[in-house]
N, CA, C and O atoms as a Maestro MAE file, in Angstrom:
{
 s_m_m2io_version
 :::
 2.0.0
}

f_m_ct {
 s_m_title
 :::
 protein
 m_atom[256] {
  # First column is atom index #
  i_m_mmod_type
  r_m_x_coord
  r_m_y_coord
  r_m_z_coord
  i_m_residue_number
  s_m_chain_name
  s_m_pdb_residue_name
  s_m_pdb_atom_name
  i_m_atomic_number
  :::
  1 25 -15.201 -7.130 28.141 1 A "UNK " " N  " 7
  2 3 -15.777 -7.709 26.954 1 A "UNK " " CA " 6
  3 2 -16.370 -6.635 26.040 1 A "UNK " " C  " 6
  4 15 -16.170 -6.654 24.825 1 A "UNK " " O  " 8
  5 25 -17.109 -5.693 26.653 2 A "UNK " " N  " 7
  6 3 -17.788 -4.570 25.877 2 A "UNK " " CA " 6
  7 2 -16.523 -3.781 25.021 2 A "UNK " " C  " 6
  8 15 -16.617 -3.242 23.918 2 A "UNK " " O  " 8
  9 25 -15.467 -3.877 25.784 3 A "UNK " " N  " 7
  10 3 -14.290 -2.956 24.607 3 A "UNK " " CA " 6
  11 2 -13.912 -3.688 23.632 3 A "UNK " " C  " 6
  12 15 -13.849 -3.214 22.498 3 A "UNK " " O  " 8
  13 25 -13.559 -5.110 23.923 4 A "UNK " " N  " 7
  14 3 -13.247 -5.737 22.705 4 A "UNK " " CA " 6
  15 2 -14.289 -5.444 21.748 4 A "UNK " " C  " 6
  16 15 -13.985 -4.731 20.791 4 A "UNK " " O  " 8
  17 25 -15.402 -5.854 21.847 5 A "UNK " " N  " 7
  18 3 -16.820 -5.904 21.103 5 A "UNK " " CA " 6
  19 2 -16.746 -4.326 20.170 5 A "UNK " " C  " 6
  20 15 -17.038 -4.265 18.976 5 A "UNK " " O  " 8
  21 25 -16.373 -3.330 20.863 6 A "UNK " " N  " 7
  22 3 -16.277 -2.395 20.095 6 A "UNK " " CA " 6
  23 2 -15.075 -1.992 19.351 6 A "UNK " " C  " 6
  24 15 -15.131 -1.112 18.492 6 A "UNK " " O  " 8
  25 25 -13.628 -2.814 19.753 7 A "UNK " " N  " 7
  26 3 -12.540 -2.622 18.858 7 A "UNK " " CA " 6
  27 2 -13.362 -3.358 17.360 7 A "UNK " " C  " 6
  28 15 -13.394 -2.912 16.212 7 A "UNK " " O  " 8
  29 25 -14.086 -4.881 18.046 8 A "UNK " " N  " 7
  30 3 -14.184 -5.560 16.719 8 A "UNK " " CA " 6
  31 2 -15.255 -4.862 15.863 8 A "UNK " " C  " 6
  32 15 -15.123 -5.044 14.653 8 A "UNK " " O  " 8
  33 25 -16.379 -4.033 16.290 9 A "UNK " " N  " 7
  34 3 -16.872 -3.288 15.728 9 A "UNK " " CA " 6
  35 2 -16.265 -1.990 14.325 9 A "UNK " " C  " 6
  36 15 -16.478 -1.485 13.223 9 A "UNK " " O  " 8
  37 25 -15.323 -2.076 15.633 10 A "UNK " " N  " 7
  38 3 -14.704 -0.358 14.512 10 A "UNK " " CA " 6
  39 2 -13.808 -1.299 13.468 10 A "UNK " " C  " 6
  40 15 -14.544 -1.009 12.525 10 A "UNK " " O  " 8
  41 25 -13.479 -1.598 13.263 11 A "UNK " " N  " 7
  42 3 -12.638 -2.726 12.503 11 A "UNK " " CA " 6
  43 2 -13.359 -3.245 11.496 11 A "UNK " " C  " 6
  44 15 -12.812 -3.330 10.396 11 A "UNK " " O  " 8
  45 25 -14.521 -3.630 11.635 12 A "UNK " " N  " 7
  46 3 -15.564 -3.877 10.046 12 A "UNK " " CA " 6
  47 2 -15.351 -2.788 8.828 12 A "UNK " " C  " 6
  48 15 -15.930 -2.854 7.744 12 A "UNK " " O  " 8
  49 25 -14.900 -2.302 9.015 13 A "UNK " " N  " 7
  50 3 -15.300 -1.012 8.050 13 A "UNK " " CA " 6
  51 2 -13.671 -0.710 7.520 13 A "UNK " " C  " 6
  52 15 -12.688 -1.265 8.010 13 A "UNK " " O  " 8
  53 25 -13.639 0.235 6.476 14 A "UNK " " N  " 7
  54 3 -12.623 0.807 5.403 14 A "UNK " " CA " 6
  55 2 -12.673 2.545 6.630 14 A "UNK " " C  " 6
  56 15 -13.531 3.359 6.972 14 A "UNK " " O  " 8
  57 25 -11.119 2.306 6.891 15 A "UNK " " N  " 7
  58 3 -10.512 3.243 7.607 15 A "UNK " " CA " 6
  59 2 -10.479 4.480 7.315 15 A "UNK " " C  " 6
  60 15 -10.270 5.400 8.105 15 A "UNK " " O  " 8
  61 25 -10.761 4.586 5.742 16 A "UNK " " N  " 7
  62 3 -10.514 5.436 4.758 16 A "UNK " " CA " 6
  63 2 -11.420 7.043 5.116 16 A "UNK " " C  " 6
  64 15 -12.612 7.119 4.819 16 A "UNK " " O  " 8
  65 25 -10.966 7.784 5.519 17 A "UNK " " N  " 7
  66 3 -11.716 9.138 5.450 17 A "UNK " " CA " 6
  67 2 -11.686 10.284 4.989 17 A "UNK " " C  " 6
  68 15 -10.683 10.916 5.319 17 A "UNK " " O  " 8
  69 25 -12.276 10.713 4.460 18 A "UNK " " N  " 7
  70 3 -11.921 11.641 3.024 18 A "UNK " " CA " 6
  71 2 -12.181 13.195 3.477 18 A "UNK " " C  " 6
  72 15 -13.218 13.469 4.081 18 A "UNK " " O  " 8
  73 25 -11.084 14.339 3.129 19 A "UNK " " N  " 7
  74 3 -11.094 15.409 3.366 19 A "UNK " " CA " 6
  75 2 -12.202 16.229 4.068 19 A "UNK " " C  " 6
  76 15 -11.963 17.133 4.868 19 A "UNK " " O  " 8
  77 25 -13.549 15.791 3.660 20 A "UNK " " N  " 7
  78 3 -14.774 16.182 4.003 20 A "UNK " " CA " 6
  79 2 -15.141 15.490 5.590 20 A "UNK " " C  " 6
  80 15 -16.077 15.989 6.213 20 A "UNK " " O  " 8
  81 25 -14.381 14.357 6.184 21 A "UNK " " N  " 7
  82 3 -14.785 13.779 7.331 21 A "UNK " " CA " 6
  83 2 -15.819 12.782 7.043 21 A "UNK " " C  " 6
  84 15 -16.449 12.334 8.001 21 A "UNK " " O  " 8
  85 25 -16.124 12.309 5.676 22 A "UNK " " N  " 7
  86 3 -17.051 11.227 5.257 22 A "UNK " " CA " 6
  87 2 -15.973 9.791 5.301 22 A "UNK " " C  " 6
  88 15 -14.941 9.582 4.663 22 A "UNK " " O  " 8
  89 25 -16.666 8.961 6.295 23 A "UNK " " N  " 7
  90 3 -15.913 7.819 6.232 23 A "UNK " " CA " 6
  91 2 -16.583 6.811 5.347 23 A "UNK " " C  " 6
  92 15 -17.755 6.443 5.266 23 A "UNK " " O  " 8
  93 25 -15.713 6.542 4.839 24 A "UNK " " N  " 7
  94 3 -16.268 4.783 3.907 24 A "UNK " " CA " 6
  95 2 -16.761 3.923 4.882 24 A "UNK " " C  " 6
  96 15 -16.689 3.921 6.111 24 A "UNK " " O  " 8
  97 25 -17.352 3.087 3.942 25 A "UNK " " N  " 7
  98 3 -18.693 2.428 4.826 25 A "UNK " " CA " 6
  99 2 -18.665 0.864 4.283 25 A "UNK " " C  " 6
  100 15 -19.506 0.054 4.674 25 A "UNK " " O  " 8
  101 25 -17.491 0.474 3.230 26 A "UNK " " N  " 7
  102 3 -17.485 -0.505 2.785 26 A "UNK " " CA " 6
  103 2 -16.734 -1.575 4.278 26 A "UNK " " C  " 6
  104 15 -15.893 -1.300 5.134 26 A "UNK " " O  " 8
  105 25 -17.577 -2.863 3.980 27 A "UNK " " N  " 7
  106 3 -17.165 -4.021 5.463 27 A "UNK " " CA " 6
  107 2 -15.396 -4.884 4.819 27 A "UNK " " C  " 6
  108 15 -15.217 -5.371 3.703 27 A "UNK " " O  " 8
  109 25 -14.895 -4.845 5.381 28 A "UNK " " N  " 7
  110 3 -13.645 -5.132 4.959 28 A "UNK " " CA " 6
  111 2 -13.110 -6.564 6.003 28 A "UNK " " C  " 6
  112 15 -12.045 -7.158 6.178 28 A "UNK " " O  " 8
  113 25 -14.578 -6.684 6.553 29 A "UNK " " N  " 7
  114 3 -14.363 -8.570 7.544 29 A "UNK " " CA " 6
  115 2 -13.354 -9.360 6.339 29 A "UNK " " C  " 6
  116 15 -12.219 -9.799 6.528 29 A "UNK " " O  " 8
  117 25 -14.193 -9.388 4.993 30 A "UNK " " N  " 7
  118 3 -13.550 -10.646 4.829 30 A "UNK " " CA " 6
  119 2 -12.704 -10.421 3.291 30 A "UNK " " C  " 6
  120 15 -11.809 -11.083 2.767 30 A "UNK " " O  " 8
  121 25 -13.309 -9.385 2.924 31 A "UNK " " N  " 7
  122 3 -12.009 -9.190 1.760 31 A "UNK " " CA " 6
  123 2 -11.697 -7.274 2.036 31 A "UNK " " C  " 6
  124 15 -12.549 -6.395 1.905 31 A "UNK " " O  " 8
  125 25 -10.175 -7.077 2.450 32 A "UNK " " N  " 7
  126 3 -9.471 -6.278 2.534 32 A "UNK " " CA " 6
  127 2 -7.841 -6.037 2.475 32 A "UNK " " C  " 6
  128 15 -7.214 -6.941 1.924 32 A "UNK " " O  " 8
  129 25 -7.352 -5.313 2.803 33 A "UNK " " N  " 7
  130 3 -5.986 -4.710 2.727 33 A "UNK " " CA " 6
  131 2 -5.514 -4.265 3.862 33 A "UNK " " C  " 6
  132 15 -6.227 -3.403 4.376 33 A "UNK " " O  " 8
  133 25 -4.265 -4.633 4.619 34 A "UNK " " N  " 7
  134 3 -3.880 -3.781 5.440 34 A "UNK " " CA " 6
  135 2 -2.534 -3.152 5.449 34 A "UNK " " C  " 6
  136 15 -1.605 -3.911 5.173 34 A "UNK " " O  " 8
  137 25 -2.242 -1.893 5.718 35 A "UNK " " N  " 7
  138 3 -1.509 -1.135 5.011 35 A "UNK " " CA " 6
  139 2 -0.546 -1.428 6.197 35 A "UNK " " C  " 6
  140 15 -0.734 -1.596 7.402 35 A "UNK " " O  " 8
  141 25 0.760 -1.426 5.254 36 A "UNK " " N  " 7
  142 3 2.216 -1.493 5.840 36 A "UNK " " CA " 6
  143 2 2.503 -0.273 6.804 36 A "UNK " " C  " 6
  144 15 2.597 -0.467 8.016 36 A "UNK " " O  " 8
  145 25 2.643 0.998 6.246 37 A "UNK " " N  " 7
  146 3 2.946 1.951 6.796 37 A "UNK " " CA " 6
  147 2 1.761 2.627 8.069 37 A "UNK " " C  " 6
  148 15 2.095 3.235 9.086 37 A "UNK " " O  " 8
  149 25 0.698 2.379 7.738 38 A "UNK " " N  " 7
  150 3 -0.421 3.017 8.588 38 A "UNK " " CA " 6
  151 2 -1.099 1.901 9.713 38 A "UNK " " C  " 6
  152 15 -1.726 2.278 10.702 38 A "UNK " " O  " 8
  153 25 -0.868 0.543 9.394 39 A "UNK " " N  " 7
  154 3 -1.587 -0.302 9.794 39 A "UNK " " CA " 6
  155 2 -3.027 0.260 9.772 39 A "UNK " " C  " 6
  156 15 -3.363 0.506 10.931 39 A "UNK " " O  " 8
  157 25 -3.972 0.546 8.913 40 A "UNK " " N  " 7
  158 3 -5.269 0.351 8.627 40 A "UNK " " CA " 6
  159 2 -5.855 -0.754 7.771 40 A "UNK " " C  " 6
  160 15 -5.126 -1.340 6.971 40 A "UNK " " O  " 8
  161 25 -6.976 -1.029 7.882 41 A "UNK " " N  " 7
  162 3 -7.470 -2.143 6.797 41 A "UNK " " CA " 6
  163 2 -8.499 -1.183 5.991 41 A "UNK " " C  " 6
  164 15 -9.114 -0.250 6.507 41 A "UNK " " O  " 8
  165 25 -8.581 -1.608 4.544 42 A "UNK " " N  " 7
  166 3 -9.015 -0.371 3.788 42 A "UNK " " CA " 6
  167 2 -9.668 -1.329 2.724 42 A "UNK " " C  " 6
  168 15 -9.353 -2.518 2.767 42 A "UNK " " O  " 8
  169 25 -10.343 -0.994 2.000 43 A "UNK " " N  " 7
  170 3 -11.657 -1.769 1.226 43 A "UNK " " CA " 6
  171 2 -10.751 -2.017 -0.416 43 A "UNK " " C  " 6
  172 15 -9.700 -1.418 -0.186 43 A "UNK " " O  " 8
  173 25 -10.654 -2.488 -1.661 44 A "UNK " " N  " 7
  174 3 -10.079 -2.362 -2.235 44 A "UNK " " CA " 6
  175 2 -9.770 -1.253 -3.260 44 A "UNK " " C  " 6
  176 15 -8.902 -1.243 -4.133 44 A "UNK " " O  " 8
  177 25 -10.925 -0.085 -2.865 45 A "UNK " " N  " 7
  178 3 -10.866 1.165 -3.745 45 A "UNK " " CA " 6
  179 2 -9.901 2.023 -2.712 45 A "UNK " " C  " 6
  180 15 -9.673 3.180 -3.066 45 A "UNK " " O  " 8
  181 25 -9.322 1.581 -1.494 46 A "UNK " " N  " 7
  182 3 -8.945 2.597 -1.080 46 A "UNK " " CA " 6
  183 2 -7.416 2.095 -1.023 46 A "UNK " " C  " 6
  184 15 -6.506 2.904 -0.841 46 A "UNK " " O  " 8
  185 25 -7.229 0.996 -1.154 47 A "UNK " " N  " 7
  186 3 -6.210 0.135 -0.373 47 A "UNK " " CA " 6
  187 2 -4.598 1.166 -0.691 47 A "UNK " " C  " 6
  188 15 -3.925 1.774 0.141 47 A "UNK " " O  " 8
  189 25 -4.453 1.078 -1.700 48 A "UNK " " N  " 7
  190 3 -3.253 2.283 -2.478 48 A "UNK " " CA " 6
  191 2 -2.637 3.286 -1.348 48 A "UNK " " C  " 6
  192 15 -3.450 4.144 -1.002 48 A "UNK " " O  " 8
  193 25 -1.497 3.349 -0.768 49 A "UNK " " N  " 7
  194 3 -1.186 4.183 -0.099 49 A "UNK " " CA " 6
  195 2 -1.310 6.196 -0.531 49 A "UNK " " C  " 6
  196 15 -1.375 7.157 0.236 49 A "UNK " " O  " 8
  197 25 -1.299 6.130 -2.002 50 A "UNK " " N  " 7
  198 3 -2.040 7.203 -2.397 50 A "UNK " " CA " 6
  199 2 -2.990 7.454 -2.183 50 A "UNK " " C  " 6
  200 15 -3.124 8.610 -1.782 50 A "UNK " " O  " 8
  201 25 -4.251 6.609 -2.290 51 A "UNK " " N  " 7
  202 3 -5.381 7.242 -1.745 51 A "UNK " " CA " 6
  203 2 -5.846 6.939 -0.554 51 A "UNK " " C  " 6
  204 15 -7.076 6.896 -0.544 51 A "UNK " " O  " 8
  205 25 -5.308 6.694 0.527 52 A "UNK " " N  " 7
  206 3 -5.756 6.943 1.921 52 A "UNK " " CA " 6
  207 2 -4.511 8.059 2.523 52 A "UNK " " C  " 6
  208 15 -4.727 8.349 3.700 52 A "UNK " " O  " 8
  209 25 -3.497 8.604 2.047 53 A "UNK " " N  " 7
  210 3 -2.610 9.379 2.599 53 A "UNK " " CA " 6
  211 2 -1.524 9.078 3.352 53 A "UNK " " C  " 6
  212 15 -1.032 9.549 4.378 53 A "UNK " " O  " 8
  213 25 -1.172 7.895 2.371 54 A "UNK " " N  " 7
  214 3 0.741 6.999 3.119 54 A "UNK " " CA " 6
  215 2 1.597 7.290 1.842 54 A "UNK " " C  " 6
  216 15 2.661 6.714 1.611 54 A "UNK " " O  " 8
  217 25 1.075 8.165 1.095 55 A "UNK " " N  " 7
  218 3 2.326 8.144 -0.327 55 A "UNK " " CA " 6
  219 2 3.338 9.045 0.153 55 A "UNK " " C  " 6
  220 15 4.072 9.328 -0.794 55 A "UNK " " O  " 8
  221 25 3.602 9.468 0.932 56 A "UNK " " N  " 7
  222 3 4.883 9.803 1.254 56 A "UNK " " CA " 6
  223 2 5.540 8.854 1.906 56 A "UNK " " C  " 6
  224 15 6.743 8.871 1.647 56 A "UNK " " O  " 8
  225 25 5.185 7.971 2.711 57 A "UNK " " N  " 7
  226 3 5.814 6.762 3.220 57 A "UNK " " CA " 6
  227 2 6.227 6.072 2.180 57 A "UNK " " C  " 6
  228 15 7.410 5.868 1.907 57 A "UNK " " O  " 8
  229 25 5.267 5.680 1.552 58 A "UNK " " N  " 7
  230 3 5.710 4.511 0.272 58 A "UNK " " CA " 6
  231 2 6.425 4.854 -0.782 58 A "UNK " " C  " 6
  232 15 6.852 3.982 -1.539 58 A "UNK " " O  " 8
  233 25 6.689 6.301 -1.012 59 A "UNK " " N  " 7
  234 3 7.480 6.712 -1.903 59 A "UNK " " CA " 6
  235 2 9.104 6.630 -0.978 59 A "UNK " " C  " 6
  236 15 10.191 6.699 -1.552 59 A "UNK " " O  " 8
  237 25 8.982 6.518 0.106 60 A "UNK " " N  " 7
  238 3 10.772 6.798 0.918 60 A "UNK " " CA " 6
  239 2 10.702 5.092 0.975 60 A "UNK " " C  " 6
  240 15 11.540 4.633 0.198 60 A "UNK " " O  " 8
  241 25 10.250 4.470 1.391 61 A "UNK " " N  " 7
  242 3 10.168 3.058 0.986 61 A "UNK " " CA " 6
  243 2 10.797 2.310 -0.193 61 A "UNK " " C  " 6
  244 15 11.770 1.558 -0.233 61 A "UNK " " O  " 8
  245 25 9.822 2.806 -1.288 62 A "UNK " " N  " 7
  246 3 10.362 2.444 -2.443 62 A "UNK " " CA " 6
  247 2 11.899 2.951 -2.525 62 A "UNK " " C  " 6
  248 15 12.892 2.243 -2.692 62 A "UNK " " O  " 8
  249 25 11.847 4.236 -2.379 63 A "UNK " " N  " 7
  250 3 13.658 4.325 -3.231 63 A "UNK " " CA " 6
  251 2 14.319 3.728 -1.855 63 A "UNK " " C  " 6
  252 15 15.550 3.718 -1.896 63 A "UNK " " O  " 8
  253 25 13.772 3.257 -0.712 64 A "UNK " " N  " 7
  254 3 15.196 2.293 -0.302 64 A "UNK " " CA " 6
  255 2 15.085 0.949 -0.873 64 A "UNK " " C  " 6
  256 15 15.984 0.126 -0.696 64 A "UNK " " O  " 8
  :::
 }
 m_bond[255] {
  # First column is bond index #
  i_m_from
  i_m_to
  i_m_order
  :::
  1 1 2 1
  2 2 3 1
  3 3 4 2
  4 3 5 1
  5 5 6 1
  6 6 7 1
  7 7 8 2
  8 7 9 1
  9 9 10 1
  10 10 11 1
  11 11 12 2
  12 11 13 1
  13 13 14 1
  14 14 15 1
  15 15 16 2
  16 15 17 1
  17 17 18 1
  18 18 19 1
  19 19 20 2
  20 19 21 1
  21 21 22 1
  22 22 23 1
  23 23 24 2
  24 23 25 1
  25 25 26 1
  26 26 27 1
  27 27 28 2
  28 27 29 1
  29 29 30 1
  30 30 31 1
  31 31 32 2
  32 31 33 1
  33 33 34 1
  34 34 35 1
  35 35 36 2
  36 35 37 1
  37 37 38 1
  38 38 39 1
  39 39 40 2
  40 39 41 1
  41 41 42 1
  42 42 43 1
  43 43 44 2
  44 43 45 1
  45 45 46 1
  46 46 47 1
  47 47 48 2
  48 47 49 1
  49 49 50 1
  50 50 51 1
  51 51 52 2
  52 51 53 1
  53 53 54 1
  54 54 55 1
  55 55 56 2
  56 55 57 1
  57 57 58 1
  58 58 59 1
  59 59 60 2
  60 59 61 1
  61 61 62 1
  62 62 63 1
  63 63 64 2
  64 63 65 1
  65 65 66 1
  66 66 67 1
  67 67 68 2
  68 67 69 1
  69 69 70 1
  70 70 71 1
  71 71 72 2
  72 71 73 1
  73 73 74 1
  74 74 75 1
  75 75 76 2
  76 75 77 1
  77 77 78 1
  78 78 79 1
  79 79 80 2
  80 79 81 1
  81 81 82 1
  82 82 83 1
  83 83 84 2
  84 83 85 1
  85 85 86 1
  86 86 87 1
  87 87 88 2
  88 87 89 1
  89 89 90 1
  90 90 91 1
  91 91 92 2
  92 91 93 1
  93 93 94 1
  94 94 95 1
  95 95 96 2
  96 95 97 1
  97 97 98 1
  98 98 99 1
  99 99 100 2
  100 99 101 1
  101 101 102 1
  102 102 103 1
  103 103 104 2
  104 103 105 1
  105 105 106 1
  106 106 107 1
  107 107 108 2
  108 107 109 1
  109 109 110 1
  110 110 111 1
  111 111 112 2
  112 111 113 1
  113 113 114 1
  114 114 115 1
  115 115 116 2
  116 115 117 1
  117 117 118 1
  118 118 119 1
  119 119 120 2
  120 119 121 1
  121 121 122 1
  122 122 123 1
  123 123 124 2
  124 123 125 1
  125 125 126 1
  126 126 127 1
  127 127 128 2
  128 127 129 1
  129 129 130 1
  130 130 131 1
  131 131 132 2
  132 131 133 1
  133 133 134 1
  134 134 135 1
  135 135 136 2
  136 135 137 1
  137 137 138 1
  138 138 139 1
  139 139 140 2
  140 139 141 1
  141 141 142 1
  142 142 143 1
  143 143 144 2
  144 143 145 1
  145 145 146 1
  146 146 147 1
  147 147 148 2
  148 147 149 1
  149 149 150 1
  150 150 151 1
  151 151 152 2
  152 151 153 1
  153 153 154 1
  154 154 155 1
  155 155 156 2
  156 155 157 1
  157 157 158 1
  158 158 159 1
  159 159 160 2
  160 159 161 1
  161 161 162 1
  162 162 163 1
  163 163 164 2
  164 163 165 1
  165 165 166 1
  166 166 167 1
  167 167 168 2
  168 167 169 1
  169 169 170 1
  170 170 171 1
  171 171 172 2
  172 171 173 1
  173 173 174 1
  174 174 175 1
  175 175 176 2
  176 175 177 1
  177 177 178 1
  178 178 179 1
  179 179 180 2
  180 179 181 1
  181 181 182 1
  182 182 183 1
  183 183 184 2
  184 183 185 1
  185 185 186 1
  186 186 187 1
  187 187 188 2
  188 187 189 1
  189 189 190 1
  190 190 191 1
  191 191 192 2
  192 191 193 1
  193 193 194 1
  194 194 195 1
  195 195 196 2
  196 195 197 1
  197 197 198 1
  198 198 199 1
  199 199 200 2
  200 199 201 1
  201 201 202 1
  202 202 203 1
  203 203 204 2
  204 203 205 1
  205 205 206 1
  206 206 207 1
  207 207 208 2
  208 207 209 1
  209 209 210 1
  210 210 211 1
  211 211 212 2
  212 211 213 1
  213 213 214 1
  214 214 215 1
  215 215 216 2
  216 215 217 1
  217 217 218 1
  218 218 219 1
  219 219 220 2
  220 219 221 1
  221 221 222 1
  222 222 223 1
  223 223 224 2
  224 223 225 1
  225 225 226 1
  226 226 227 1
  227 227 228 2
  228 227 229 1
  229 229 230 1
  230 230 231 1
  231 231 232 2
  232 231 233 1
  233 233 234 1
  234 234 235 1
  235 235 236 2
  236 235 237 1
  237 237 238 1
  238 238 239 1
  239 239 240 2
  240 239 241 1
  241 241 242 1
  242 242 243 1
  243 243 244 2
  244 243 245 1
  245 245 246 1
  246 246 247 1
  247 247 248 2
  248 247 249 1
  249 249 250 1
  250 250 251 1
  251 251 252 2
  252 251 253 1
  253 253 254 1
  254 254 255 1
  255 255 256 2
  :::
 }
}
């Protein structure tokens, strides 16, 4: 029970972590995004596969 409790823990939050190792802190329970290529859930400033670091996925994506 204690692991679930902490998957569902880490999971509140925007996946998003920025060059510096500062993670976003926005709660993404009940309004978020989850990304095709990465499977993360990401807050809506991050959601864009450009700015969390899937635009190379989504660019080979797109041209198929």
């Amino acid at each position: 029970m204690a692991f679930l409790d902490k998957l569902i823990e880490e999971n509140k939050f925007c996946c998003f972590v920025s060059e510096k190792g500062i993670k976003c802190s926005v709660n993404v329970q009940n309004i978020g995004h989850n990304c095709k290529f990465c499977t993360g859930r990401f807050c809506l400033k991050h959601n864009l596969p450009e700015e969390h670091g899937c635009e190379e996925a989504a660019k080979k994506a797109a041209k198929e």
